[in-house]
N, C-alpha and C positions, 0 to 999 in steps of 0.2 A: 584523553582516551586515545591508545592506537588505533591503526584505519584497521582495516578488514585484515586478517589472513587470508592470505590465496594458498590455492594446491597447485604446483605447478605440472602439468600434464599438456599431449599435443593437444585432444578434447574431451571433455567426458560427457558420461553419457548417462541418463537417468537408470539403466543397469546399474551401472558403477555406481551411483549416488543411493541405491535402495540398498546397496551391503555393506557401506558406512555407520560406523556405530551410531545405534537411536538417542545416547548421551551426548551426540555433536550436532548442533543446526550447522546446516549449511546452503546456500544458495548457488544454482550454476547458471549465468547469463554467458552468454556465446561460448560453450564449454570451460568455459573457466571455472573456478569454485574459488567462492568466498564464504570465509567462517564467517558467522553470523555474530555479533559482537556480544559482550557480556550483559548482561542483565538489564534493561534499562533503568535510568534513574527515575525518581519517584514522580517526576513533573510529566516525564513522558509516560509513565503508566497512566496519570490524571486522566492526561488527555485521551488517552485510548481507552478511556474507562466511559468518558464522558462522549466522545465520538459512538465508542460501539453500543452504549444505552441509546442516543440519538435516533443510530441508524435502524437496532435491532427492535427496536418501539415500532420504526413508522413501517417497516418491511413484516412486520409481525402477521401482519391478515392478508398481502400481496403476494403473486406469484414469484417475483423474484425472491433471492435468500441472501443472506447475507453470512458472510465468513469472517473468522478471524484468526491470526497468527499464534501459535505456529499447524498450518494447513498447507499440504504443498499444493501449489499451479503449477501443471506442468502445460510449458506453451506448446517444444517438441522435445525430441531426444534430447538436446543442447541446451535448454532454457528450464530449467527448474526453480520459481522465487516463494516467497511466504510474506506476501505481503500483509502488515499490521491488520489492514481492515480491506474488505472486498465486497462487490455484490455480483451475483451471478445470476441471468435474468433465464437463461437455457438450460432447464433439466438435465437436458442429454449432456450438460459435460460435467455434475455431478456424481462420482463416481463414491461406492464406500471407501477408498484407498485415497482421494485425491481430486481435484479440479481437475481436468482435464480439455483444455480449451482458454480463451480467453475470456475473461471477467468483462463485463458490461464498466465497472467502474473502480479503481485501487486507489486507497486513504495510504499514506506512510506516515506517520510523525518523527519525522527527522533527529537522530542523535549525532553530537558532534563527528562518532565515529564513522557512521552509514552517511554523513552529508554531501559527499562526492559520488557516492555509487548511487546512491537515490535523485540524486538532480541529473548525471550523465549517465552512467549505463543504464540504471532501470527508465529514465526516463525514454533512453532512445531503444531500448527494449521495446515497452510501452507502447512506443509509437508506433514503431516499426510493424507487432504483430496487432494494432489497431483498437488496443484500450481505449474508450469513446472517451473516458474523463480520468485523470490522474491528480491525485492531491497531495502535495506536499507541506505538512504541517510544520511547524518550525518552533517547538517549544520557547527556546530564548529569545527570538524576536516575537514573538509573538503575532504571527503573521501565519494564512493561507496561501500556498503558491498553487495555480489551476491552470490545469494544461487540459485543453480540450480538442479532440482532432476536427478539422476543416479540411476539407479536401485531402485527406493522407497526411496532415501534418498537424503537429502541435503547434496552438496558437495559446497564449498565457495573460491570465492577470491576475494582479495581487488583492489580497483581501486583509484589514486590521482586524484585531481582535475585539472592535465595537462593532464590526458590520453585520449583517447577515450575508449569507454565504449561499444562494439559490441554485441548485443544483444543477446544470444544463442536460446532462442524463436523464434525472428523475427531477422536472421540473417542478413538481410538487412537494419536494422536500426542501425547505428554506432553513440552512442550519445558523443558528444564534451563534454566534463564535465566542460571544460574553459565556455561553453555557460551558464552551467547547474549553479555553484558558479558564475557567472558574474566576469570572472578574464583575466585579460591577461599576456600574456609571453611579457616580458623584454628581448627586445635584450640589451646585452652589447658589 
């Protein structure tokens, strides 16, 4: 799969990005714009199927809400992403048009094409404007990456697809990753 298209421009600016055609996704992290890649395949729809039943279950009767792609966040003028899955714990940056502020927490499930822009820009995106927990799902390995801030920075561990996955965010949500990849354990 190729990596992302870019628009190449000095910056742009969420103006410019709202008179682009509604038949194009696109993402802008530090005024750049990247095309949003084609359709994913059907392992990464799973998982995002099975993530956003997860999350949209336990957030169902709780003040925070939960989001899913394609939703723009816009961080500022420069930074507009649509990440797969989100939770937003502040009313006030729910807008009818858009996110408007930072998410409490961003799920991605990583495709080969977005696998470079999702572990380095959005990750130091992310950090930078102080997403508390950032998840990178990894369909083909089969694997959680979690980046959670400490002191202004991300600090990470990996998770298999037998473990559970406890939330540091929303410590009360302990996600089953066997649910998450559709897998079962084999007794022998």
């Amino acid at each position: 799969m190729p990596a992302p298209i870019k628009k190449i421009n000095p910056k742009f600016t969420y103006q410019e990005y709202q008179a682009w055609p509604d038949n194009e996704r696109w993402e802008i992290i530090d005024g750049e714009a990247y095309a949003m890649t084609p359709a994913p395949n059907i392992a990464h729809q799973r998982i995002t199927r099975n993530l956003s039943r997860i999350v949209f279950n336990h957030f169902r009767t709780l003040p925070c809400e939960p989001f899913a792609a394609p939703t723009d966040v816009v961080l500022d003028d420069t930074n507009i992403v649509q990440p797969d899955l989100f939770i937003v714990c502040d009313r006030n940056k729910i807008t009818d048009a858009n996110i408007c502020g930072v998410p409490d927490l961003v799920m991605e499930v990583v495709s080969p094409a977005s696998r470079l822009k999702d572990k380095r820009e959005k990750k130091n995106l992310y950090e930078r404007f102080g997403v508390r927990e950032y998840l990178l799902v990894y369909p083909e390995d089969e694997l959680v990456e979690r980046y959670h801030l400490f002191e202004g920075r991300y600090v990470s561990d990996v998770f298999g697809w037998d473990e559970k996955l406890q939330l540091l965010t929303f410590p009360e949500l302990v996600i089953d990753l066997l649910e998450v990849f559709d897998k079962e354990l084999v007794e022998e």
